[in-house]
PLY file of the C-alpha trace (Angstrom):
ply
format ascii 1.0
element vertex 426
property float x
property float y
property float z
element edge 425
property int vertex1
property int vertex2
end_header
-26.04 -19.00 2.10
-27.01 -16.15 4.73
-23.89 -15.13 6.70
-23.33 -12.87 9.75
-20.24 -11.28 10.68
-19.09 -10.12 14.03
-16.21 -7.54 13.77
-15.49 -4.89 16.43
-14.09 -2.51 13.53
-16.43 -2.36 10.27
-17.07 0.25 7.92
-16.07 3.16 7.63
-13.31 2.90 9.30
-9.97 2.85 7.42
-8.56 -0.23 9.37
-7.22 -3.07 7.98
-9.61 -5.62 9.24
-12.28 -3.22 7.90
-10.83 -3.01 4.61
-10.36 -7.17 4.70
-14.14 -8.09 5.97
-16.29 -5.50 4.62
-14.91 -5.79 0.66
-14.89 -9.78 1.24
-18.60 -9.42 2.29
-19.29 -7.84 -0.85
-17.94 -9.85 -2.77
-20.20 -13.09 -1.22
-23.52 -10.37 -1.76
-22.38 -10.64 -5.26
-22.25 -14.18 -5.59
-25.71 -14.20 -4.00
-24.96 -14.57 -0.36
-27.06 -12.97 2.21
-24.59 -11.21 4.41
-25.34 -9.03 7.75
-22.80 -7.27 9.85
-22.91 -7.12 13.62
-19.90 -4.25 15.07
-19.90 -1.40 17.56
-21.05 2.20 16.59
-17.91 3.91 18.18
-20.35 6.75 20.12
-20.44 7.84 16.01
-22.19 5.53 13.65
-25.38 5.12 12.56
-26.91 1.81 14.23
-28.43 0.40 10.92
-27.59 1.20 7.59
-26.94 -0.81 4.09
-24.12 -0.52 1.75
-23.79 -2.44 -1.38
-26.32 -5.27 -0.12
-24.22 -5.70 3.28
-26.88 -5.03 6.24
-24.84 -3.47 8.82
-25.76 -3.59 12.55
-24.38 -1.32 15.34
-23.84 -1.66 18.62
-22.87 0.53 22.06
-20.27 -0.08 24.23
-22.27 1.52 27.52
-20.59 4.65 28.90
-17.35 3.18 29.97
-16.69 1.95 26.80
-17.97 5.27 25.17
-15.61 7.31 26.66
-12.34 6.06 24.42
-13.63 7.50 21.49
-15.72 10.46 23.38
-12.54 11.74 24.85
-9.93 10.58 22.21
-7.28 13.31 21.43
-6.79 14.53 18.02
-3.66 14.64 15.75
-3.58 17.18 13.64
-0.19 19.14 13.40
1.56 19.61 15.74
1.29 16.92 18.15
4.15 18.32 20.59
2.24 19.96 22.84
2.30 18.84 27.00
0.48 21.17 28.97
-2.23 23.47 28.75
-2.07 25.79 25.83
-4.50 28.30 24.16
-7.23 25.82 23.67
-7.89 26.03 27.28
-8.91 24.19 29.88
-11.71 21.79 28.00
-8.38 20.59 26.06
-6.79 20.12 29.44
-9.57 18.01 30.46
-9.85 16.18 27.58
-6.69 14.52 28.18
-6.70 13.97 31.88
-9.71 11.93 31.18
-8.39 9.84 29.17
-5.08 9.54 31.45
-7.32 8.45 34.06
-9.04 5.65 32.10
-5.76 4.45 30.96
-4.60 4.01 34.04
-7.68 2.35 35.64
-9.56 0.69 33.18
-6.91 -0.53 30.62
-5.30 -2.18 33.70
-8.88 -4.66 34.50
-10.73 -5.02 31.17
-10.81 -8.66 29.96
-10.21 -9.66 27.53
-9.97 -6.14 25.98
-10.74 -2.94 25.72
-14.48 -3.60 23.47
-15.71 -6.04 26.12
-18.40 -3.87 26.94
-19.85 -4.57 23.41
-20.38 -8.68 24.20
-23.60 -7.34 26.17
-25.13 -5.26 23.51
-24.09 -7.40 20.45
-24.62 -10.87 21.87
-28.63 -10.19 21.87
-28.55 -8.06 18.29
-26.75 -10.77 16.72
-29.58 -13.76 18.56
-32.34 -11.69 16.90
-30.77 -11.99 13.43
-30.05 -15.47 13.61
-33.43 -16.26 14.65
-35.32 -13.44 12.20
-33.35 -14.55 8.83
-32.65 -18.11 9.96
-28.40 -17.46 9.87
-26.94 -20.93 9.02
-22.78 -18.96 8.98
-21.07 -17.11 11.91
-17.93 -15.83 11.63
-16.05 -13.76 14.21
-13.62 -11.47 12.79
-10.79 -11.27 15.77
-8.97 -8.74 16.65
-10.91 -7.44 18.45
-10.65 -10.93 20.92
-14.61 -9.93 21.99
-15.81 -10.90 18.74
-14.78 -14.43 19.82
-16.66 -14.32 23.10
-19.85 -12.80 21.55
-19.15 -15.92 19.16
-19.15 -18.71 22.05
-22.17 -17.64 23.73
-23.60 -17.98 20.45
-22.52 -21.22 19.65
-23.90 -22.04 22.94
-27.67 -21.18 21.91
-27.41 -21.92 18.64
-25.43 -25.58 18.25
-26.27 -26.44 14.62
-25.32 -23.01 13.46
-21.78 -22.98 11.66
-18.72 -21.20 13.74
-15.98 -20.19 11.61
-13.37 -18.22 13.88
-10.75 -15.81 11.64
-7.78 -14.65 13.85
-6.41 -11.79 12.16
-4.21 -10.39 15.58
-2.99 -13.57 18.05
-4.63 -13.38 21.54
-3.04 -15.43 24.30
0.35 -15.06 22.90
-0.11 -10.99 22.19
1.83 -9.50 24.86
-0.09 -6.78 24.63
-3.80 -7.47 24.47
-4.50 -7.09 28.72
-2.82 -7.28 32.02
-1.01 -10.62 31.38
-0.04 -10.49 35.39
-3.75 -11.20 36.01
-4.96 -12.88 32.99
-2.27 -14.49 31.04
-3.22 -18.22 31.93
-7.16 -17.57 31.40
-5.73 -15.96 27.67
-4.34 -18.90 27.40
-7.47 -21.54 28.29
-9.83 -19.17 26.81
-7.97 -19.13 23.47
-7.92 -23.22 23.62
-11.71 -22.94 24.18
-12.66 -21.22 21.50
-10.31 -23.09 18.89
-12.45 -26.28 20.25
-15.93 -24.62 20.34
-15.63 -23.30 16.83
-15.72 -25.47 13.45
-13.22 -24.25 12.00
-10.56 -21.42 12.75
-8.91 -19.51 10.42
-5.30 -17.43 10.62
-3.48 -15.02 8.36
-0.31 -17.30 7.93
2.00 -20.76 8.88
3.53 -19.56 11.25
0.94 -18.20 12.82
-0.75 -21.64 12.31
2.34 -23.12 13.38
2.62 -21.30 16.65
-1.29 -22.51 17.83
-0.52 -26.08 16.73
2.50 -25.92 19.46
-0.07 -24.54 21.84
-2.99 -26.60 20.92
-1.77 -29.58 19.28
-4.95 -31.46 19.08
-6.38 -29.11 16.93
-4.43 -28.90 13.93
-7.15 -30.38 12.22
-9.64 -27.05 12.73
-7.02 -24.50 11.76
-6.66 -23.52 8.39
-4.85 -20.11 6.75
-5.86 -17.10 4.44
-4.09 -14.05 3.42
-4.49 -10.81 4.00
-6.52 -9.43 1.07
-5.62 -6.89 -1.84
-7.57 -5.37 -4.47
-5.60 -4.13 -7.72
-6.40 -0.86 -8.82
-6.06 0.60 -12.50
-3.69 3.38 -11.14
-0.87 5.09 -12.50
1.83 5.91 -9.33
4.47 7.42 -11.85
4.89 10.99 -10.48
4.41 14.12 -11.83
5.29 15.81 -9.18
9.12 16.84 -8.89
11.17 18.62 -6.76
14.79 18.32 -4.85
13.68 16.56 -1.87
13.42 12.89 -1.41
9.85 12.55 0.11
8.94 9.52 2.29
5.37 8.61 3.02
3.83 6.51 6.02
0.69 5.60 6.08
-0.77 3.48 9.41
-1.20 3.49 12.99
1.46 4.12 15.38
1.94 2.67 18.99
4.11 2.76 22.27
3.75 -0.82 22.38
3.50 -2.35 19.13
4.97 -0.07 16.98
6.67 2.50 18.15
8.56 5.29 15.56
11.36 5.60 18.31
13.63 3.43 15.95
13.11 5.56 12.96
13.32 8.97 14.55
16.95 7.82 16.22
17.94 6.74 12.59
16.65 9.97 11.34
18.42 12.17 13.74
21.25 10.48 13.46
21.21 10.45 9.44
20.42 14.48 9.61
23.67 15.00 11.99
26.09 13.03 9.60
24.22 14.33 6.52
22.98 17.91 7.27
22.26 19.19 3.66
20.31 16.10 2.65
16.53 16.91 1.55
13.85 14.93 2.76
10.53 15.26 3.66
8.13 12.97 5.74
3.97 12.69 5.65
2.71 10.48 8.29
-1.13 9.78 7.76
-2.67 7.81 10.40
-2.80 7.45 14.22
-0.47 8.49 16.42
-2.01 9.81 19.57
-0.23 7.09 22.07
3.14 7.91 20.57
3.31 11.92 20.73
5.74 11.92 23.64
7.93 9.86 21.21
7.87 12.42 18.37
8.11 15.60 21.11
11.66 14.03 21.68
12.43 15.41 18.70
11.21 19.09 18.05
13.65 19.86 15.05
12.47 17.02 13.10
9.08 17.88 13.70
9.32 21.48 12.64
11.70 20.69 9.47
10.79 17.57 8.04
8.07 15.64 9.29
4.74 16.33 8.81
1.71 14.52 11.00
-1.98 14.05 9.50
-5.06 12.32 10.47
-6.17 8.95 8.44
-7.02 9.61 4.56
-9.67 7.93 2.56
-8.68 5.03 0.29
-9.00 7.24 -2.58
-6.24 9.70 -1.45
-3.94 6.75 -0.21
-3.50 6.64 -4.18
-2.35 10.19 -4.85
-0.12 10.55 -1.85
1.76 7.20 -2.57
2.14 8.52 -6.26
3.97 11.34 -5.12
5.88 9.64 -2.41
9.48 8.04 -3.71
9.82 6.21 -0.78
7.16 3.81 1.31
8.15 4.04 4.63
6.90 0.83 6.93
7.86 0.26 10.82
7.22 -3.39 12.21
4.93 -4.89 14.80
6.67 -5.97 18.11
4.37 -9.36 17.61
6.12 -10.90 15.35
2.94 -13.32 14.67
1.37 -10.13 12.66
1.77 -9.88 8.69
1.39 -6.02 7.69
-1.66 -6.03 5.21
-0.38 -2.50 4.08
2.69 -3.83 2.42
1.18 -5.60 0.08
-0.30 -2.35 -1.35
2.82 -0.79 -0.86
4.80 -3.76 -3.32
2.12 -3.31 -6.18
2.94 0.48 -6.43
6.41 -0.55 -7.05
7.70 2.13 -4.68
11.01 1.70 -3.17
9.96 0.67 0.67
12.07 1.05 3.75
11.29 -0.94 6.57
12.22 0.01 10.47
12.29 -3.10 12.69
10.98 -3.37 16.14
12.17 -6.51 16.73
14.83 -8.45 15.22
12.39 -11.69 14.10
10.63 -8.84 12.04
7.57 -10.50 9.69
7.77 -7.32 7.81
11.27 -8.13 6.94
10.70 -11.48 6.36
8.04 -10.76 3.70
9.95 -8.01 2.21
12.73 -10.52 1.03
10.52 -11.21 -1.76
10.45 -7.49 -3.16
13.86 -6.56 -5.03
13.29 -2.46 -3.85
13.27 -2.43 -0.12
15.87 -2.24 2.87
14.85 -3.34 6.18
16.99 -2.05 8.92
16.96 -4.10 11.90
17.36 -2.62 15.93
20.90 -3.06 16.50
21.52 -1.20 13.18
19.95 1.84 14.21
23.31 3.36 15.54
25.75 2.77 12.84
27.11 4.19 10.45
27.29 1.90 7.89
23.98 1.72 8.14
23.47 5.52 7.09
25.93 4.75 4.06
23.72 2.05 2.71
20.41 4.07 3.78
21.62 7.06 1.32
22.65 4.83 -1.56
18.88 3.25 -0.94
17.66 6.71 -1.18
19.58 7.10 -4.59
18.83 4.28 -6.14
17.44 4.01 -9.42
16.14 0.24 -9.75
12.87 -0.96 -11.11
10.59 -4.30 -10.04
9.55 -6.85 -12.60
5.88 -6.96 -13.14
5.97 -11.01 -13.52
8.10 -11.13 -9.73
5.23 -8.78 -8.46
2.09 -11.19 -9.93
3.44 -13.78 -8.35
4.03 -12.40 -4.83
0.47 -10.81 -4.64
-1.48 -14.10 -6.35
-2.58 -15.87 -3.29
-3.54 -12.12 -1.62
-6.13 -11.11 -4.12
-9.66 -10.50 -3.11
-11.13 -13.26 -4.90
-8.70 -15.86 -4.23
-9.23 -14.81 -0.49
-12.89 -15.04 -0.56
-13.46 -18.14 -2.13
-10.99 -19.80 0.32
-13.13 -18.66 3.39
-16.23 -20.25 1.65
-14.61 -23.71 1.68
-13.88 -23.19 5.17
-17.68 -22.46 5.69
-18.55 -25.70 3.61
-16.60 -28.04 5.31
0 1
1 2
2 3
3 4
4 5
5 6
6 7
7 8
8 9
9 10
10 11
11 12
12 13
13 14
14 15
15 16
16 17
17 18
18 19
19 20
20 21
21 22
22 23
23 24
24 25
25 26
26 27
27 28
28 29
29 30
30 31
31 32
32 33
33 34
34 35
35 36
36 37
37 38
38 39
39 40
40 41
41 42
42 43
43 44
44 45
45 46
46 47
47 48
48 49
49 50
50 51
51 52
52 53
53 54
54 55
55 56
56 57
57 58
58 59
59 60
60 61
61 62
62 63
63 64
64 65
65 66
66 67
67 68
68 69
69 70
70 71
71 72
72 73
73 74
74 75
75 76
76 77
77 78
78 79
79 80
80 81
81 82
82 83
83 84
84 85
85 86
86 87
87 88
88 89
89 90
90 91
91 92
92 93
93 94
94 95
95 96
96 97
97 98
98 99
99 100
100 101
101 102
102 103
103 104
104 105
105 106
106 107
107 108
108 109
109 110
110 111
111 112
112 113
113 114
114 115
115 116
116 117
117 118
118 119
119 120
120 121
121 122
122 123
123 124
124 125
125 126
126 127
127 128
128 129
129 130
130 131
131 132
132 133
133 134
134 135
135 136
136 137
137 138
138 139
139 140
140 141
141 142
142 143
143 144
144 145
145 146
146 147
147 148
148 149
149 150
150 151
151 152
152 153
153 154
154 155
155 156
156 157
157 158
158 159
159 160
160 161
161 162
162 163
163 164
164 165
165 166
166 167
167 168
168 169
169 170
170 171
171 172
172 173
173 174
174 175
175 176
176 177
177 178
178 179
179 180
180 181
181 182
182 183
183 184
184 185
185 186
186 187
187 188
188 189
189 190
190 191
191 192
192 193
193 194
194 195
195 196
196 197
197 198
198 199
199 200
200 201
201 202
202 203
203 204
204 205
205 206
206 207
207 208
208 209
209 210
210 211
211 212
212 213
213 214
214 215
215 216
216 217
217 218
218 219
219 220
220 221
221 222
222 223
223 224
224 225
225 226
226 227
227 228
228 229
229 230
230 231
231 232
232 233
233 234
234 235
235 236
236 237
237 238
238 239
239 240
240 241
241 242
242 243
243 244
244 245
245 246
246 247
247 248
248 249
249 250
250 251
251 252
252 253
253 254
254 255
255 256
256 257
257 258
258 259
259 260
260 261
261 262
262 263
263 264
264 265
265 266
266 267
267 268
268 269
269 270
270 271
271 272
272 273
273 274
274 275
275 276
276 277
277 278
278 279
279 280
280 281
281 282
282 283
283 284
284 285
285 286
286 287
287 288
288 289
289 290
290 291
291 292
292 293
293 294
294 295
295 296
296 297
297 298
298 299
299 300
300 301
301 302
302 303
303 304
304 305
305 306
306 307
307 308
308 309
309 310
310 311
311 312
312 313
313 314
314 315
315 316
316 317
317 318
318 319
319 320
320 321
321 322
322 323
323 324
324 325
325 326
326 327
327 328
328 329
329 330
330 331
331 332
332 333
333 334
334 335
335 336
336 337
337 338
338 339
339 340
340 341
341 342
342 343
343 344
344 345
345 346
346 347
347 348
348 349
349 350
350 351
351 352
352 353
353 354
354 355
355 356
356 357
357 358
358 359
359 360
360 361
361 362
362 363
363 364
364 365
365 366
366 367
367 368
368 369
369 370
370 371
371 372
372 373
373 374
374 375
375 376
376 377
377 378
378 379
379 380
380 381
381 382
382 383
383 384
384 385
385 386
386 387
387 388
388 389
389 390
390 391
391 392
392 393
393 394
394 395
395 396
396 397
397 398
398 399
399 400
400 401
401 402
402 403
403 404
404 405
405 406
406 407
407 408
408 409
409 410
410 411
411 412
412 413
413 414
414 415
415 416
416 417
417 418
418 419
419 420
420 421
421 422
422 423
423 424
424 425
């Protein structure tokens, strides 16, 4: 079987659809597959290289698109600073750069912000098909382009097989475009490509559920896989002590999606009513778009939380070790299932998860796993809530190991894999 794989975000990048596609397409290289990799270089990648038999392909964006990651701010402690400081006026610059193309182009893109890469990949990924005779597409969505570059494929090459995974929800994302201009062509585009493909793929039933009620005519072409997780022989007993009760968050943070400003209320107010309690927060990840959130709160930032850029897979092991409590904050779409909490339930950690919204899949997963608390919006401000949040802190319960195999079965990398090559052999 020779397969090619559209995905905006591929290796290296510590993403979640990164993690998902690139350790599925090594499994299938494995198994004998001949699998190739079409994605966007990010203005930093090399545009061919091959790792672990997957031949990887990269792509520009133009200028325009360049820019985002040219002229992306940093995070690296602290992130509280507003106006021109001692880095000068390139710093300055910097970020009225990018102010400027959030307010302009964010506003007109469609149907997102990697659109610029259709033009680029679409004749890459022609030149593979027709070079090593493809006879499997799949387009890894989000980002929604990889869907597009997938139609106009589909158009010049009909016999070749269109499997389209949906990991994010498009036309009923809120926050994918300008809906004021573009919801109703989200809408008929989506419809399109559900019809145009063979067979689409999505992360759960309700996800499934909610396109059916959209599309109803196509329940036939949609079928669901998990989010994938790969077991590690890893020992997250810790062996480091001390009097504070350290939290750990590990992710990407956003105004829109998912914003801290629940937690840091919840903290504030749990430091007022509780001033001699001892905890300490690491936050690895992205959180450029939500720094004016965190500047709302300058005490917490110089006493207790602590911001760092994203850490490789191997130190995600060692920090959650030493972390006694997983700290998760949910997705304002409530159509997304958090692929990190899966990783976070096989360390057996204690997790606490923030709501953004009060139909919160996070929550709804969570149910499952006997150590977690989910606090929901219209708990932030109460005090009962703080009561039950310390006695969660102090808790001293365990998770069966049985309860946990059975939660994480149908996630495993295999299981996952193998389910996506039915879907390409129907």
């Amino acid at each position: 079987m020779k397969i090619l794989i559209l995905s905006y975000d591929f290796y290296p990048e510590g993403k979640p659809n990164t993690y998902r596609w690139f350790n599925i397409a090594k499994s299938w290289v494995n198994k004998g597959a001949e699998v190739y990799v079409v994605t966007a270089d990010k203005n930093q990648y090399l545009a061919y290289e091959e790792i672990d038999g997957v031949k990887i392909y990269r792509t520009t964006e133009y200028f325009i698109g360049n820019l985002k990651y040219q002229y992306r701010e940093s995070i690296n402690n602290p992130i509280v600073e507003s106006k021109i400081d001692n880095k000068g006026v390139k710093f300055f610059l910097k970020g009225l750069i990018r102010k400027i193309y959030n307010a302009t182009w964010s506003n007109i893109y469609w149907p997102d912000h990697s659109f610029l890469w259709t033009f680029s990949a679409v004749p890459v990924a022609s030149k593979i098909i027709e070079e090593h005779n493809i006879d499997k597409l799949i387009t890894a969505s989000w980002t929604f382009s990889a869907h597009r570059i997938g139609d106009k494929l589909k158009k010049k090459f009909p016999n070749l097989y269109w499997l389209a995974d949906t990991i994010d929800p498009f036309c009923f994302n809120a926050r994918v475009n300008n809906l004021f201009l573009y919801n109703r062509l989200n809408v008929s585009y989506e419809n399109k490509i559900f019809k145009r493909a063979d067979f689409n793929s999505v992360l759960t039933e309700k996800i499934k559920k909610k396109y059916v009620s959209l599309f109803p005519a196509l329940e036939h072409k949609i079928g669901v896989n998990n989010n994938i997780f790969i077991p590690v022989e890893f020992d997250y007993s810790k062996t480091i002590e001390n009097e504070k009760i350290r939290l750990l968050f590990l992710g990407t943070l956003s105004q829109a999606t998912r914003s801290p400003k629940n937690l840091l209320v919840l903290l504030d107010n749990l430091l007022k009513k509780y001033p001699d309690i001892k905890i300490e927060i690491d936050f690895y990840g992205d959180f450029t778009d939500t720094k004016d959130e965190f500047a709302k709160y300058p005490e917490l930032l110089s006493n207790y939380i602590h911001l760092n850029n994203f850490i490789t897979r191997e130190e995600v092991n060692k920090v959650i070790k030493n972390a006694d409590i997983l700290l998760n904050i949910g997705n304002s779409n409530e159509y997304q299932e958090p692929s990190k909490l899966i990783e976070y339930m096989y360390s057996s950690k204690k997790i606490l998860n923030i709501c953004t919204i009060e139909n919160d899949t996070s929550a709804e997963l969570l149910k499952q796993y006997p150590l977690s608390l989910s606090i929901y919006p219209g708990e932030i401000n109460n005090d009962i809530t703080l009561e039950k949040l310390i006695t969660f802190f102090n808790g001293k319960e365990i998770v069966d190991r049985s309860k946990l195999r059975e939660i994480l079965k149908n996630y495993l990398l295999e299981t996952v894999a193998d389910k996506y090559l039915n879907f390409l052999s129907r």
